[in-house]
Every structure is written in structure tokens, then in C-alpha cells.
C-alpha positions as CSV (number, residue, x, y, z in Angstrom):
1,X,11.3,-18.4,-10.3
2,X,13.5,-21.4,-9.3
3,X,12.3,-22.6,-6.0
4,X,9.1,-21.0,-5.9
5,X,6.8,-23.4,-7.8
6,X,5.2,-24.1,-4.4
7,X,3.6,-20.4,-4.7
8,X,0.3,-21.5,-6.6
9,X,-3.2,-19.9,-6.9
10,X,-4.2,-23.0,-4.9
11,X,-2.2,-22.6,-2.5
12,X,-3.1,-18.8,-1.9
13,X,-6.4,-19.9,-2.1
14,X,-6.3,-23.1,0.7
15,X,-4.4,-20.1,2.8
16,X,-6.9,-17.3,2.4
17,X,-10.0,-19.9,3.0
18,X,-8.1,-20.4,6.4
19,X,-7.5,-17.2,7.6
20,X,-11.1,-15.8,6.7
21,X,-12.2,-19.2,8.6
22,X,-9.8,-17.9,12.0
23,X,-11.1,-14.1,11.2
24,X,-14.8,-14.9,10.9
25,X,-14.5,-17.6,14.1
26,X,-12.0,-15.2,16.1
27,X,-14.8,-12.8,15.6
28,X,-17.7,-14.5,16.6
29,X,-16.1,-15.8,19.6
30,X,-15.2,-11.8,20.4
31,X,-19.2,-10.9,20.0
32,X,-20.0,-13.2,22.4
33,X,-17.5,-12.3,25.1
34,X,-17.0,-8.5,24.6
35,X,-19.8,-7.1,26.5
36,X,-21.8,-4.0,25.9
37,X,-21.7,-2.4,21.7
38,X,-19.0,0.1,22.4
39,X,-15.3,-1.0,20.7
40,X,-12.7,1.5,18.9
41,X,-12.7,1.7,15.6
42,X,-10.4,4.8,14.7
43,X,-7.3,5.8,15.9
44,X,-5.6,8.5,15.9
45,X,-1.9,9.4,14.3
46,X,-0.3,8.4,17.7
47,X,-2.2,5.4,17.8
48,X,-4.6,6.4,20.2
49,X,-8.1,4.8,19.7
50,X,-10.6,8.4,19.2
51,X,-13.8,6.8,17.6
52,X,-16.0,4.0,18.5
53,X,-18.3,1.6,17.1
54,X,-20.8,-1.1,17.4
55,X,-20.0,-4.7,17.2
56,X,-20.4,-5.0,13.3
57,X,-18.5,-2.2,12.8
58,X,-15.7,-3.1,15.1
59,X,-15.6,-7.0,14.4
60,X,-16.9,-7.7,11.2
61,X,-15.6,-5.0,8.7
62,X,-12.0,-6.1,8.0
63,X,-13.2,-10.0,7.9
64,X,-15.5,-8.2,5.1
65,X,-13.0,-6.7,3.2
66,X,-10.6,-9.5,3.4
67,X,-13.1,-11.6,1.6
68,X,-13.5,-8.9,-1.2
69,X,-9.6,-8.6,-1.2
70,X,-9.4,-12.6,-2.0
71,X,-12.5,-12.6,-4.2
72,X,-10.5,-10.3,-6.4
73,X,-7.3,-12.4,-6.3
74,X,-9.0,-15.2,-7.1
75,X,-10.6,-13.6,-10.1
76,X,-8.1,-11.8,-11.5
77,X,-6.4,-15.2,-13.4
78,X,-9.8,-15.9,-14.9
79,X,-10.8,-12.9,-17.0
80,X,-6.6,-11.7,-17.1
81,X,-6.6,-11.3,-21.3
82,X,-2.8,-12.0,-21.0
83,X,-3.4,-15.3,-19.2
84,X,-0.2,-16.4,-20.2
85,X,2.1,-13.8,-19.2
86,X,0.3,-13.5,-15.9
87,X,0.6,-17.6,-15.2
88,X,4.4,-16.8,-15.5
89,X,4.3,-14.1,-13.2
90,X,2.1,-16.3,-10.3
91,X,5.1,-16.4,-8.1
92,X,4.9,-12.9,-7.5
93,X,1.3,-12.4,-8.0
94,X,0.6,-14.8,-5.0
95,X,3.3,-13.5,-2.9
96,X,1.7,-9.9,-2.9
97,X,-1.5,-11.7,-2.7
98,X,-0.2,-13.5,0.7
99,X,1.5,-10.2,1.5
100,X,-2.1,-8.2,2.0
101,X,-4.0,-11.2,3.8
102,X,-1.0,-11.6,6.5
103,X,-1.2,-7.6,6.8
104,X,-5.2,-8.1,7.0
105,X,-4.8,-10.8,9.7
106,X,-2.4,-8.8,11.8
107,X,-5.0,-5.8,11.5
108,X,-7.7,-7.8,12.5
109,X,-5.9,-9.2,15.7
110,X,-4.6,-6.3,16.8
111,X,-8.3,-4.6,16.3
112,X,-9.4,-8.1,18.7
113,X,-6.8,-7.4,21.2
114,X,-7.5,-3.4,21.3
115,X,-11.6,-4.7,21.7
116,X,-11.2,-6.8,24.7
117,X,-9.5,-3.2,26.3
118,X,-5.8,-4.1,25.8
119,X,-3.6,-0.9,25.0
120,X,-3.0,-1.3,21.4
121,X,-0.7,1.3,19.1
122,X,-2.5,0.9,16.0
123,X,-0.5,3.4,14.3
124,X,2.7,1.0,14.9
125,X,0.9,-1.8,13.6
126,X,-0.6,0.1,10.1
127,X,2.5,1.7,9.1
128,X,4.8,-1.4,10.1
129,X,2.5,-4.0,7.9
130,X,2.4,-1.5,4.9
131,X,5.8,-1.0,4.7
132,X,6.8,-4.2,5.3
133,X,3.6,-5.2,2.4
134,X,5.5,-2.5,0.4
135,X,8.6,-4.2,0.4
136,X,7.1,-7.3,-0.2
137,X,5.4,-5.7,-3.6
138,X,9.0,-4.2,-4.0
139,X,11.0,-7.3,-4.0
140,X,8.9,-9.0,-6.8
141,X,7.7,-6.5,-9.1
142,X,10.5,-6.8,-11.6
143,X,9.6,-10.3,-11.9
144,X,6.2,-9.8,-13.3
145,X,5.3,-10.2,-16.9
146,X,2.9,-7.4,-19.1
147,X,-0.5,-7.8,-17.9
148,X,-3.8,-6.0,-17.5
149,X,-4.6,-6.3,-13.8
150,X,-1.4,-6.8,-11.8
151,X,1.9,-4.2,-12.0
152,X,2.7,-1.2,-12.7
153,X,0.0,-0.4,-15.9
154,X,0.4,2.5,-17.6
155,X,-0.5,2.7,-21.7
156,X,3.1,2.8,-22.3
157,X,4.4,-0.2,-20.6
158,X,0.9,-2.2,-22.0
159,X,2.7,-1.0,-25.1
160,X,5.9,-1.5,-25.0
161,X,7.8,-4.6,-23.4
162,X,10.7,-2.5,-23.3
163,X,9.1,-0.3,-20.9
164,X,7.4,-2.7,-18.8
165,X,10.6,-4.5,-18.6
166,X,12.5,-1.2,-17.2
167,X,9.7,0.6,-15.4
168,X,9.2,-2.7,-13.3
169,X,12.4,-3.1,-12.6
170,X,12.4,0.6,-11.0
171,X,9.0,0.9,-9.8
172,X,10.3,-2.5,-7.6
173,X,13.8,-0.3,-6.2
174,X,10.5,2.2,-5.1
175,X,8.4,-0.1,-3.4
176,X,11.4,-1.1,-1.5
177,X,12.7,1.9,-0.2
178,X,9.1,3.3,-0.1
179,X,8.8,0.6,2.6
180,X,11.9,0.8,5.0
181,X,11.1,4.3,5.1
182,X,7.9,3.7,6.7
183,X,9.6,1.3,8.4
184,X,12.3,3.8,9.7
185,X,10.2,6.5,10.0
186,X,7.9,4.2,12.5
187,X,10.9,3.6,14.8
188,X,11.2,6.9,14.9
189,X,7.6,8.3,15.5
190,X,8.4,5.9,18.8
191,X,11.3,7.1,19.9
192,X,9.8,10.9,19.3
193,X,6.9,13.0,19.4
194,X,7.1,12.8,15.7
195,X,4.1,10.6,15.4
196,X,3.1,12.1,12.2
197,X,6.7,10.9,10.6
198,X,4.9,7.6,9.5
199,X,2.2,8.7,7.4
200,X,3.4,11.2,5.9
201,X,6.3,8.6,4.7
202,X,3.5,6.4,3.4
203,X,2.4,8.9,1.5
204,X,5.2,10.3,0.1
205,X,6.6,6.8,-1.1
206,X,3.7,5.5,-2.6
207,X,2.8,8.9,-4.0
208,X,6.3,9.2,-5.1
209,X,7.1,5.9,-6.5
210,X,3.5,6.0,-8.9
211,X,4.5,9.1,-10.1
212,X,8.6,8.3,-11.1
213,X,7.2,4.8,-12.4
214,X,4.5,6.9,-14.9
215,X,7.4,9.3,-16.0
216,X,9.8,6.5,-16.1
217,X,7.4,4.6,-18.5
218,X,7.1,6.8,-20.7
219,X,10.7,8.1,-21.2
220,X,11.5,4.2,-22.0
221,X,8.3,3.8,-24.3
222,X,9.0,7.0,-26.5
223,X,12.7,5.3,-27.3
224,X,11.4,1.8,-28.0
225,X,11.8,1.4,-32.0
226,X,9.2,-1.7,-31.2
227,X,6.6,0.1,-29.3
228,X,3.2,0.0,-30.1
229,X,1.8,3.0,-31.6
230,X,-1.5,2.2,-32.8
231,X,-4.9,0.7,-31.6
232,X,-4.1,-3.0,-33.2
């Protein structure tokens, strides 16, 4: 990936340490100066905020699972048995990786902002960074070499290089259009009383793209001549 060498697990990792460092501080500066225990938590499908939650809940969870989300990044190269193939396909695997903790970030803001009693569409902002992550997965997938812990893995593409080749390739067109629909289908919700039209695009695209990239797989492994057939 010509151009891209600058996309290292160090440099995903020096980026994530910062961002958990702004969520954590952004956080504890919001405890302090939100008063009373009462912030939303859950919004509705239009966006609305329609369940509430202490300070923990409200302030601390996505910080939480950010750090999980990076812990698992960061681990992945390390016990990856195709270490190899997956340092070739870093590029990618950090760009997805930077994808989520952008989307995370942008969560956790908007979460801030709706705390302090600013009117927040949540719904906008979920569906928007999803598809938008989506397209991000999308655009890089094909890219990615057979591995255990980062594509599309079904036992026929872990078999078959053919098939991981070709159902990548796919699986990427998916992701793509997977995420301007939400995209589309979130201009839309605003423009309509169709507020539903974004998650139920979300749904279908993911759901949709999985299940064509399973099929497709094994379509392309059951013509490989060189596919591997037995447990060796």
C-alpha cells in the first residue's frame, strides 16, 4: 500500500492512548460540572433522549469500551498465527482500527454535549459514524491478506486463497454501499418522518453483506482445484 507506510500499530497506538487520555479528562471535567446524577443515556429512533442514567453510566461507559476496543487491537498482531500475512495487511487493519476510535470519540462528544442539556440527535450521529465506519471497512477490505482475527473469516476463505482473495474483494463493494445507504437513508430520516429508515438500513446492509460474503465464499472455495480440504 504505496503511500501508507505511515499507517503503523504505533502509530494507532500513540493515537488511541490520546483519545482515551481527552475521553477519560473530557469526562472528569463533565462529573465535576454537570450537576445533580440525572444524564441521558438512551435514545430513541428519532434521536430523542428516553432513558437516563447516573454519572458512571452516562460519562464513563463509552471511555470503557473504547479501551477494551484498543486493548483488542493492540492484541490482535501478537497471538495473529498468520503474523505474516496480517503485518502486510496493517495498512488496512489500522485504518479500521482508527475508523472505530474516531466513531467512538464522536459518540462520546456528542453524549458530553447532550449531558450538559444541549439538544443532541443521537440517531444522526450513530447511523452517520457507522456508515461512514462501514465505508471505511469497505474501502480496505480487499486489501487484507488471509488471517484468523481480521476479515471476512469463514472456513472456506481460511482455506482457500482463491476465496479469500474474491470474497474480500466483494464483501469490500458491500461494506461500501452498505454504508452510503445509511448514509442516504439518514438524510432522509431528516428530511421525513421516516426516522426508522436508518436502522433498518444498518441492518439490512450489514445483515446482507455477511450473508452474500458467506455464500460468495463458498461458491469460490468449492471451484478452487487448490483448496484445502483436510485438517493439515
Amino acid at each position: 500500500m504505496a503511500g501508507e507506510s505511515w499507517l503503523t500499530r504505533r502509530v494507532a497506538l500513540i493515537a488511541s492512548a490520546m483519545a482515551l487520555i481527552a475521553m477519560f479528562a473530557l469526562s472528569a471535567w463533565a462529573w465535576g460540572a454537570i450537576e445533580g446524577n440525572r444524564i441521558p443515556v438512551h435514545w430513541d429512533i428519532q434521536g430523542r433522549p428516553d432513558g437516563y442514567g447516573g454519572k458512571f453510566e452516562g460519562l464513563m461507559i463509552l471511555p470503557l469500551v473504547c479501551a477494551a476496543l484498543v486493548a483488542l487491537f493492540a492484541a490482535i498482531p501478537l497471538i495473529e498465527p498468520r503474523r505474516a500475512h496480517l503485518a502486510r495487511s496493517m495498512p488496512a487493519f489500522v485504518l479500521v482500527w482508527l475508523a472505530l476510535l474516531a466513531y467512538l470519540s464522536l459518540a462520546h462528544g456528542a453524549l458530553l454535549f447532550a449531558a450538559f442539556g444541549h439538544e443532541v440527535n443521537m440517531a444522526t450521529v450513530f447511523s452517520s459514524g457507522i456508515g461512514l465506519v462501514f465505508i471505511v471497512i469497505g474501502a480496505v477490505l480487499h486489501r487484507v491478506r488471509s488471517n484468523f482475527m481480521f476479515g471476512v473469516r469463514t472456513p472456506w476463505t481460511l482455506s482457500s486463497e482463491r476465496s479469500w482473495r474474491l470474497t474480500h474483494r466483494l464483501a469490500g463493494r458491500l461494506f461500501v454501499w452498505a454504508g452510503v445507504a445509511t448514509l442516504v437513508a439518514g438524510v432522509i430520516a431528516r428530511l421525513t418522518e421516516l426516522a426508522w429508515l436508518p436502522a433498518v438500513a444498518l441492518l439490512v446492509g450489514a445483515l446482507g453483506a455477511a450473508l452474500v460474503s458467506t455464500v460468495y465464499s463458498y461458491v469460490v472455495w468449492r471451484g478452487d482445484p487448490d483448496r484445502a480440504t483436510s485438517g493439515a
